[in-house]
C-alpha positions as CSV (number, residue, x, y, z in Angstrom):
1,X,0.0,0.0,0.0
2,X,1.2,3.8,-0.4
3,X,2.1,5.1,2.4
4,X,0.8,8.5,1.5
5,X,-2.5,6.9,1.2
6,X,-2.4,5.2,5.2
7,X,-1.1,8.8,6.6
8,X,-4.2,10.1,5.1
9,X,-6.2,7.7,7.1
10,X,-3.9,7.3,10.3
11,X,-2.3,10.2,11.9
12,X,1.9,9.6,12.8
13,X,0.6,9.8,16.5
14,X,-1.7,6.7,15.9
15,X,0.5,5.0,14.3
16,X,3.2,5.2,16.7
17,X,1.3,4.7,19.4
18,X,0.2,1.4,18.0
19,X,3.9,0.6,17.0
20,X,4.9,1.3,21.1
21,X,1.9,-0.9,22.0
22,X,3.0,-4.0,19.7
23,X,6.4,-3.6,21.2
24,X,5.2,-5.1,24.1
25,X,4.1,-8.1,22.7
26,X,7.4,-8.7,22.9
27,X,10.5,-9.4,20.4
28,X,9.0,-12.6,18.9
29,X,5.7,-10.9,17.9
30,X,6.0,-9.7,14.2
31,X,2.9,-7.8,14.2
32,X,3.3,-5.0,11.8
33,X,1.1,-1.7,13.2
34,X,-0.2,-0.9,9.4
35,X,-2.1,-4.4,9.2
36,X,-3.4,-4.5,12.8
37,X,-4.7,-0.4,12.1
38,X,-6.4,-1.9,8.9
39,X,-7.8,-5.2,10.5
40,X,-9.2,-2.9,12.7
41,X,-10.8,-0.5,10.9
42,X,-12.1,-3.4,8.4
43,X,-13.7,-5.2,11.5
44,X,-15.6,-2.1,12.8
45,X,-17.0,-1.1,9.4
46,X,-18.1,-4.7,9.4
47,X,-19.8,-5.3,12.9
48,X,-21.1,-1.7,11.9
49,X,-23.1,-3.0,9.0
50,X,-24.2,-5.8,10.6
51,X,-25.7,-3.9,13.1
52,X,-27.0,-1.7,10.3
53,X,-28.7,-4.5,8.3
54,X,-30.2,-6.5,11.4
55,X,-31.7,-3.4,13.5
């Protein structure tokens, strides 16, 4: 992805805070901060339209 188009959608302070936070996972944890942002916001829009559709 560009990363142009993720600072758009995720400020730097998100995104390092997110970075700080998979840190302590701890060294064996390869969790990259874009994806788990993404997965996220994916997820929500998801369980959002769920919700939408069955209410």
């Amino acid at each position: 992805m560009n990363n142009r188009f993720i600072e758009k959608i995720y400020t730097k302070k998100s995104i390092e805070r997110i970075k700080k936070k998979t840190t302590l996972l701890g060294s064996f944890s390869k969790v990259d901060p874009i994806d788990f942002m993404n997965t996220r916001l994916v997820v929500s829009l998801a369980i959002f339209f769920i919700t939408l559709l069955f209410s």
